[in-house]
C-alpha positions as CSV (number, residue, x, y, z in Angstrom):
1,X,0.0,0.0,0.0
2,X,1.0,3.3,-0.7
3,X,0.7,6.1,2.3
4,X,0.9,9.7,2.8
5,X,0.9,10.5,6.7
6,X,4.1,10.8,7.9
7,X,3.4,10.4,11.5
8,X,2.2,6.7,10.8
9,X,6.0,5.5,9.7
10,X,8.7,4.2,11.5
11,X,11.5,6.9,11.6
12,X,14.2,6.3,9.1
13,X,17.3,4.5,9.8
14,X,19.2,4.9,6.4
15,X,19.1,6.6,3.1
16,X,19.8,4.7,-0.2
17,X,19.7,6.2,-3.5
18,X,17.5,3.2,-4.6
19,X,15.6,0.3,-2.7
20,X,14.8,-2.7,-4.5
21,X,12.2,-5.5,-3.8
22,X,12.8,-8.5,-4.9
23,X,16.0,-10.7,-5.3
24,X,14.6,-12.8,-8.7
25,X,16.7,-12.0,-11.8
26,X,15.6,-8.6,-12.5
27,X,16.2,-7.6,-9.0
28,X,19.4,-9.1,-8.6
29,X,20.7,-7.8,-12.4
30,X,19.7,-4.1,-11.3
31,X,21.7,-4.3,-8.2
32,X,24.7,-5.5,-9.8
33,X,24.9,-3.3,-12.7
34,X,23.6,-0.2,-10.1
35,X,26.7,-1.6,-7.8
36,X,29.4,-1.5,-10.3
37,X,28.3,2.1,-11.4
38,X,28.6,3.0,-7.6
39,X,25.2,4.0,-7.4
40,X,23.8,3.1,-3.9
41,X,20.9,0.8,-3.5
42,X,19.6,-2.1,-0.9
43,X,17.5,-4.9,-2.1
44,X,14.6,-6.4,0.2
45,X,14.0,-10.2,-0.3
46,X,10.8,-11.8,2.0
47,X,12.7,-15.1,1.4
48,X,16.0,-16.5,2.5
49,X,18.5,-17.0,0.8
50,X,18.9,-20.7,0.3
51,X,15.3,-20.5,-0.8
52,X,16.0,-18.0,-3.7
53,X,18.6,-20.1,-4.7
54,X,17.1,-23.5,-4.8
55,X,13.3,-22.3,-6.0
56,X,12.5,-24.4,-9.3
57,X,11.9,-21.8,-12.0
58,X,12.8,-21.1,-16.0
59,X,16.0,-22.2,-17.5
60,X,16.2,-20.6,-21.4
61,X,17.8,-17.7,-21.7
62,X,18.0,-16.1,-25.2
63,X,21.2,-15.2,-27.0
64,X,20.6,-11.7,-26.5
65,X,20.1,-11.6,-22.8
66,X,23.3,-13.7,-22.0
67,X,25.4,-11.3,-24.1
68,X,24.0,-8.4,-22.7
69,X,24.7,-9.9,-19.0
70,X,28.3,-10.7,-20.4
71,X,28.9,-7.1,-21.2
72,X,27.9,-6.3,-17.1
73,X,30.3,-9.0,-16.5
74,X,27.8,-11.1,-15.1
75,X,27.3,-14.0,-17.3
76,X,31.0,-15.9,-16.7
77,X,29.1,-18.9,-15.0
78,X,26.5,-19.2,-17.3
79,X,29.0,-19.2,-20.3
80,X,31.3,-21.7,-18.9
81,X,28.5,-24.0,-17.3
82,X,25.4,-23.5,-19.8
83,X,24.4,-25.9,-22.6
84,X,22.8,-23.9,-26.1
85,X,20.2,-25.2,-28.1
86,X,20.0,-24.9,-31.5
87,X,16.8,-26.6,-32.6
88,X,13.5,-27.4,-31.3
89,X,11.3,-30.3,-32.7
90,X,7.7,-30.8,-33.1
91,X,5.7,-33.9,-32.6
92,X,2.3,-34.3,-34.6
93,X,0.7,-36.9,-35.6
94,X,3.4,-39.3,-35.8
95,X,6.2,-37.4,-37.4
96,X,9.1,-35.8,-36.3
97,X,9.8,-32.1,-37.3
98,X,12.8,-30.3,-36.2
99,X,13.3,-26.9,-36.5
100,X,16.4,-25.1,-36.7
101,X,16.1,-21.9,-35.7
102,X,19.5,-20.8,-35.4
103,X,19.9,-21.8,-38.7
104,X,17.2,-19.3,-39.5
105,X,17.9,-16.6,-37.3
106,X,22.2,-16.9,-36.4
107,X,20.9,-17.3,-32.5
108,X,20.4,-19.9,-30.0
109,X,19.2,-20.1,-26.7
110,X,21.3,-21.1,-23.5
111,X,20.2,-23.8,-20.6
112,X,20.4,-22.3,-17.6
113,X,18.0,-22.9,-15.0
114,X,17.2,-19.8,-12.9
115,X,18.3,-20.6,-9.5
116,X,22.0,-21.5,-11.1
117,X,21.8,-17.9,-12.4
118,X,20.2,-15.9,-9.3
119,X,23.5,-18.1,-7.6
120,X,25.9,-16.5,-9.6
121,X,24.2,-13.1,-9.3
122,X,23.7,-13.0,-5.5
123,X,26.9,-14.2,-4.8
124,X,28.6,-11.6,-7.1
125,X,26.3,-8.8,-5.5
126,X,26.8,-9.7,-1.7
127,X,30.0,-12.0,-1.4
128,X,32.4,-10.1,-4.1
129,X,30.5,-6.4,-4.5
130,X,29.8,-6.0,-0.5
131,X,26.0,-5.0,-1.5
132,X,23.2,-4.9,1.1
133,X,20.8,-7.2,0.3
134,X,18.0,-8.5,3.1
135,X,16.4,-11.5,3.7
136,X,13.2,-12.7,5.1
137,X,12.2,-9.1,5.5
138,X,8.2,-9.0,6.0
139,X,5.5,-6.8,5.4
140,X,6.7,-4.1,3.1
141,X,5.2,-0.8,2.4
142,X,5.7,1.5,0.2
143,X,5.5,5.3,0.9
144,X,4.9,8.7,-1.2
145,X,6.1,7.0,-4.3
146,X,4.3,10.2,-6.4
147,X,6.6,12.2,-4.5
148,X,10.0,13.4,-4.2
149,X,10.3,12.2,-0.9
150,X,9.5,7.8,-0.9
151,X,10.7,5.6,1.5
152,X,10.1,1.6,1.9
153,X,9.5,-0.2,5.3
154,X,9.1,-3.2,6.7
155,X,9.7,-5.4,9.6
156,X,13.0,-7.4,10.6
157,X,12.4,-10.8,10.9
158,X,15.3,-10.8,14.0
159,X,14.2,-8.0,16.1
160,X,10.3,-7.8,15.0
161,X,11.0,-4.2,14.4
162,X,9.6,-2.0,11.8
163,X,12.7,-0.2,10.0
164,X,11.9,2.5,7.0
165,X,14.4,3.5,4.2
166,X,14.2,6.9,2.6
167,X,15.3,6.5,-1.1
168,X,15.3,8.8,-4.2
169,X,13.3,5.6,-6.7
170,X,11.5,2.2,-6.1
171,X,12.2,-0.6,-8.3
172,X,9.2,-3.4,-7.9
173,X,11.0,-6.5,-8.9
174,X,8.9,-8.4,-6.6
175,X,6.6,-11.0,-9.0
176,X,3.0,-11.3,-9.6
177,X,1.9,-11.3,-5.9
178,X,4.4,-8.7,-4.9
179,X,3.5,-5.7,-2.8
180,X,5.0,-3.0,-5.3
181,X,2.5,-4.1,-8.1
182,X,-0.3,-3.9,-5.5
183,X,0.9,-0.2,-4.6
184,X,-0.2,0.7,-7.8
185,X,-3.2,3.1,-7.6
186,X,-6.2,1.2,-9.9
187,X,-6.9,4.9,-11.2
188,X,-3.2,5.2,-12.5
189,X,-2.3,1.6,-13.8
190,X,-4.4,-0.4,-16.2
191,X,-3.9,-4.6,-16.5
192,X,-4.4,-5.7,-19.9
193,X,-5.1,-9.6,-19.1
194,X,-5.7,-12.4,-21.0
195,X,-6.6,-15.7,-20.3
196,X,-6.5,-19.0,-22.6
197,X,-8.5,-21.4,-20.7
198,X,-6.4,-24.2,-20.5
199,X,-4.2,-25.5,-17.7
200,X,-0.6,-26.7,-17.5
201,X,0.7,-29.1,-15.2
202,X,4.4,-28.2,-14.7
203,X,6.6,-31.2,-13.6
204,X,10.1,-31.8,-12.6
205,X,11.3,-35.0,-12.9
206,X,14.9,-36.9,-11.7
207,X,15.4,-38.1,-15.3
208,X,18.4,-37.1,-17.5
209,X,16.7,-35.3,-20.8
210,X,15.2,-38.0,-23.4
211,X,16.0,-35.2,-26.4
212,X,19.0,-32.9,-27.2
213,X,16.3,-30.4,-28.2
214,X,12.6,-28.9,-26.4
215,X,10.2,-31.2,-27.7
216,X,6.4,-29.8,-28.4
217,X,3.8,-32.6,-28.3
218,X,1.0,-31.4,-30.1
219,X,-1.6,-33.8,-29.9
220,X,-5.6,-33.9,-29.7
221,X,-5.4,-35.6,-25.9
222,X,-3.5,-32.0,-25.3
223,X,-0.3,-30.6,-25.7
224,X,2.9,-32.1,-23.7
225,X,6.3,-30.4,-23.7
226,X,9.8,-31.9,-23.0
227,X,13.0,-29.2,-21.4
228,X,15.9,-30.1,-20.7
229,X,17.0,-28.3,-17.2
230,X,20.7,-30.4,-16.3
231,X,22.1,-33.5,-17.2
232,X,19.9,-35.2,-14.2
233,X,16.4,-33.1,-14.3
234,X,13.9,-32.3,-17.1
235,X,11.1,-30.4,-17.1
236,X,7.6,-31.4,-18.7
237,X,4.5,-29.9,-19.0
238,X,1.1,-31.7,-19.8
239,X,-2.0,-29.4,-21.1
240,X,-4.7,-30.5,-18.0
241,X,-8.5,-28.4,-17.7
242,X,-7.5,-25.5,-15.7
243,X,-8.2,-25.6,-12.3
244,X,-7.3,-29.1,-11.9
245,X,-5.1,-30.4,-9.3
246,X,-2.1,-31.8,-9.1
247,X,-3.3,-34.8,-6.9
248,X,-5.4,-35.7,-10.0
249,X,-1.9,-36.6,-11.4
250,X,-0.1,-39.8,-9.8
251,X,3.1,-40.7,-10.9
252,X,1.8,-43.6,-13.3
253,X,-1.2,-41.2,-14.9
254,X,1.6,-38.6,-15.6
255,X,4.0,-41.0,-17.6
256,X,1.1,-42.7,-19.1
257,X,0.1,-39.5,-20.4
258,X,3.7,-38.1,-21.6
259,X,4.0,-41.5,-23.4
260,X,1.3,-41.1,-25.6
261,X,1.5,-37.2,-26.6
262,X,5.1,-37.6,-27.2
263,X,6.3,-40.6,-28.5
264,X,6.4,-41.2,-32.5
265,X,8.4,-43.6,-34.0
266,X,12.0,-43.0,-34.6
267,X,12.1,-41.0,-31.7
268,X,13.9,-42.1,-28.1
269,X,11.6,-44.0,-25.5
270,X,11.1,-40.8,-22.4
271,X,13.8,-41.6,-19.6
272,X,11.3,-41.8,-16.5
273,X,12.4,-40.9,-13.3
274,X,10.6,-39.7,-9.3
275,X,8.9,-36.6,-9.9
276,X,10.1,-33.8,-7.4
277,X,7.9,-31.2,-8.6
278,X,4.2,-31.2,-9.7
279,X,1.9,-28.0,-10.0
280,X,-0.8,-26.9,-12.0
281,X,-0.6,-23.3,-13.8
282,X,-3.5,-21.7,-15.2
283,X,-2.4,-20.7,-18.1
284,X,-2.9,-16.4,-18.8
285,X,-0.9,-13.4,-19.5
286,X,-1.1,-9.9,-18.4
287,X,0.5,-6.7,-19.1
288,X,0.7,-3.5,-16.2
289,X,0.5,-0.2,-18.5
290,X,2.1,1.8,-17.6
291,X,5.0,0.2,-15.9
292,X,6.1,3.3,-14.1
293,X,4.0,5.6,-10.9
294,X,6.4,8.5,-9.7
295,X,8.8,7.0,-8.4
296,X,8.1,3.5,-8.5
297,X,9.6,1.6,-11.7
298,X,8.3,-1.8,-12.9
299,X,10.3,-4.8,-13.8
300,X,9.9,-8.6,-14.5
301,X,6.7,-10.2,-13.5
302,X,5.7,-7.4,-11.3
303,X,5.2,-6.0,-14.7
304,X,4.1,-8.9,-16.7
305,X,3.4,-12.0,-17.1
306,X,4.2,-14.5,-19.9
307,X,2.7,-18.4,-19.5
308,X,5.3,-20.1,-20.6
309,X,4.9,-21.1,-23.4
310,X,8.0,-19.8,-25.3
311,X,10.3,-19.3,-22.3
312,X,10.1,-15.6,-21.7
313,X,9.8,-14.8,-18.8
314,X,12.9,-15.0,-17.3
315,X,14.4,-13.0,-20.6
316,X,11.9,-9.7,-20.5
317,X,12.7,-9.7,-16.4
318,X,16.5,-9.4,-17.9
319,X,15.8,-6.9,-20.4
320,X,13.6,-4.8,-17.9
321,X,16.7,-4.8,-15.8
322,X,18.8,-3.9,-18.0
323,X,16.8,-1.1,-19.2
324,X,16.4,0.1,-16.1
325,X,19.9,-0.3,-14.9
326,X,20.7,1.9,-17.6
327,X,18.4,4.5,-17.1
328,X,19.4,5.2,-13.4
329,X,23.0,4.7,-13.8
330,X,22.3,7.5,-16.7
331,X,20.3,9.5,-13.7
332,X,22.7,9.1,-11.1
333,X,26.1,9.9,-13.3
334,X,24.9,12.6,-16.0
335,X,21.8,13.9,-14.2
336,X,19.9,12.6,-17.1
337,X,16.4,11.8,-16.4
338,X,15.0,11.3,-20.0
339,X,15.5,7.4,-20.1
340,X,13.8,7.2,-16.6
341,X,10.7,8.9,-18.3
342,X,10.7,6.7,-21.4
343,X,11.5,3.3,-19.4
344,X,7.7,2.5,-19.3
345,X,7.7,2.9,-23.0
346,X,10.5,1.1,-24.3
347,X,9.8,-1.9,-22.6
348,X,6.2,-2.3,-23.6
349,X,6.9,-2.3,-26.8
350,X,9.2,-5.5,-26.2
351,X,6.9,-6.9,-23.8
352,X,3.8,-6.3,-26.1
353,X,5.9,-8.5,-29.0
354,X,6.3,-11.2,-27.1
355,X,2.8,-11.3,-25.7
356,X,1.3,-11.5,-29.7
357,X,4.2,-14.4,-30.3
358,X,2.8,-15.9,-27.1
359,X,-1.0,-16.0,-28.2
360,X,0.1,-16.7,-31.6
361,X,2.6,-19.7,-30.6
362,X,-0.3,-21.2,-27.6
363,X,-2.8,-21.2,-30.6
364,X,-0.5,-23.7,-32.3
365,X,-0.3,-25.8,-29.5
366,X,-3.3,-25.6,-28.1
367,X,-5.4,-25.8,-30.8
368,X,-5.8,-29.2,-31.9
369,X,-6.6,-30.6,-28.6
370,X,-9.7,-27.4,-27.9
371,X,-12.4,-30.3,-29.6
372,X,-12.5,-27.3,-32.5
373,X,-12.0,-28.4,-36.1
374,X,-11.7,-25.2,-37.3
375,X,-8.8,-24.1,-34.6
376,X,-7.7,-27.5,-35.2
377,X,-7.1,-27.4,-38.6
378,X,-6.0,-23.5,-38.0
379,X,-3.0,-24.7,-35.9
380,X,-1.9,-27.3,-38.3
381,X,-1.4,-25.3,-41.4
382,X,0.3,-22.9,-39.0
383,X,3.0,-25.4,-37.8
384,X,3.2,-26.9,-41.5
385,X,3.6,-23.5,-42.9
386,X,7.2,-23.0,-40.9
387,X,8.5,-26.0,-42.9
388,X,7.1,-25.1,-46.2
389,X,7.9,-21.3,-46.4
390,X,11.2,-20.1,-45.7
391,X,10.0,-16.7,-45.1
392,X,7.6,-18.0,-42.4
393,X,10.4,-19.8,-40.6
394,X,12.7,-16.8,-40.2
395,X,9.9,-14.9,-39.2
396,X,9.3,-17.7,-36.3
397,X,12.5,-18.4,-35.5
398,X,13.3,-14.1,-34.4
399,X,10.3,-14.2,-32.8
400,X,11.2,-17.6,-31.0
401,X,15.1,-16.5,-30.4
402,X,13.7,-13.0,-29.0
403,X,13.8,-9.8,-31.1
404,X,16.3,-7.8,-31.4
405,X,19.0,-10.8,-31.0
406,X,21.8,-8.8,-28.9
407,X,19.9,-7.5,-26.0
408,X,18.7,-4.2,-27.9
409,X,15.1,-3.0,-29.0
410,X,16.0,-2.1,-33.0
């Protein structure tokens, strides 16, 4: 919440130029870059460390996001450690149809599951940089963010104490459920939301990967995906009504079901292995417009949200960072505030690309399994047409790779 009164806050026991909350990957990659550009900032994380680091999450990171981390010198982990992928392939009835779209598009995409990377990023942020960063922090407020003057508070978990910040900007790198999208005023931010009725569940199984490549089952019984995550983990997914739950879903039901939406001949039997994971996502998007409220900024999944579908997430989180990283650093070091003012702007338009490849590409998966012949047969000649039609498989394959390739809206 958002409040005015002075005399209802905590008196302040620090100034920082910026407070961020949220220690995902946006958060993390905006105190790093702010860190090495010596601008001040303190990060505010409600859970603990280990958690951060261990929490199951995305792992494909385009081309353009790893090279624009390398330039921050934050992406010598994920270089050394990462596998790429240069292909995906499509099952449908009974064939196999690979894709290659760095072949179409000179890009590939990097494995790299999230918590590897917020790893890499904490640890270069608190244990080599020295930055503040706070854990298991609860109930955070946010003050006067429409004024000159905002401040963040919340309570230590150690003391029970309420403790305020003063800062000069707010960056809400907090997620979907975060406390700096809810500070929004409804009058000043509008969500743009849509929903494709259809549930996911996401899996994790303690099986090495059954394909060098992501594997999209498109099949009538629903669509099935296959991700690589490490040499000993893959992820699936497994279209389900939305809603469902995962109890539904017993070990034998869920390999049962992967069997028959993603096996076609030629192709390797699925390794099966414990399942360590199982949840069901209802599958929707949203977009916050604009991303930016005084003094409050926007980033990640506070800002938007992606089903994922094409893995990206993770990738506009980065590029929100980035964006904003440079903005402030431009702020605090030239006094320039005209890249704070177009922040909102220039990521939307990034943001609003990949939500049309999103609809477009859930269309193609979803629909022959909706009981629809006509979005059946829709989704068919749009997968068929990226084999026939060069130009529509270049088109696909930016789209897929993320625009812009290096980490920079053309």
């Amino acid at each position: 919440m958002i409040t005015s009164s002075p005399t209802l806050l905590p008196p302040s026991d620090q100034h920082a130029p910026v407070v961020i909350v949220g220690a995902g990957p946006a958060g993390l990659t905006l105190a790093n870059v702010l860190r090495s550009a010596s601008v001040d900032c303190v990060v505010l994380e409600a859970e603990s460390r280990q958690f951060i680091e261990q929490r199951p999450r995305a792992g494909f990171i385009e081309e353009g996001a790893v090279r624009a981390l390398e330039r921050h010198g934050l992406a010598g982990r994920l270089l050394e450690r990462a596998q790429t992928h240069t292909e995906c392939e499509f099952r449908i009835g009974g064939e196999r149809l690979r894709f290659g779209y760095t072949r179409a598009s000179g890009h590939r995409h990097f494995v790299y599951p999230q918590p590897l990377l917020v790893t890499d990023l904490v640890r270069e942020y608190t244990d080599v940089k020295g930055g503040d960063i706070r854990f298991g922090v609860r109930d955070v407020e946010l003050h006067d963010v429409d004024s000159e003057s905002p401040s963040v508070s919340y309570t230590d978990t150690d003391s029970g104490e309420r403790r305020r910040i003063t800062c000069d900007m707010v960056a809400g790198c907090d997620g979907a459920r975060g406390v700096t999208r809810a500070s929004l005023p409804p009058e000043r931010a509008h969500v743009a939301r849509l929903d494709y009725g259809v549930g996911w569940l996401a899996l994790l199984a303690e099986a090495p990967p059954s394909s060098d490549c992501v594997v999209f089952g498109v099949h009538p019984r629903g669509f099935a995906a296959h991700m690589a995550r490490s040499p000993q983990v893959t992820r699936y997914y497994l279209e389900c009504p939305p809603g469902d739950d995962a109890r539904n879903w017993p070990h034998e039901r869920v390999w049962s079901e992967l069997r028959a939406r993603l096996s076609v001949t030629g192709a390797p039997p699925l390794t099966e292995g414990r399942l360590i994971e199982k949840r069901v996502l209802d599958m929707h998007n949203y977009v916050v417009q604009p991303m930016a409220y005084g003094r409050l900024f926007l980033a990640g999944d506070a800002a938007h949200l992606v089903a994922p579908i094409a893995a990206k997430g993770m990738n506009l989180a980065l590029y929100d960072a980035l964006l904003l990283a440079d903005a402030l650093v431009a702020y605090y070091r030239d006094g320039d505030s005209g890249r704070l003012r177009g922040y909102s702007a220039a990521c939307l338009r990034r943001v609003w690309e990949y939500q049309e490849f999103s609809e477009w590409f859930a269309e193609l998966l979803h629909g022959p399994s909706s009981q629809d012949p006509f979005r059946a047969g829709n989704a068919t000649a749009r997968l068929r047409r990226l084999f026939d039609s060069s130009v529509a498989a270049a088109a696909f394959a930016e789209s897929y790779i993320g625009s812009g390739g290096d980490g920079n809206h053309r």
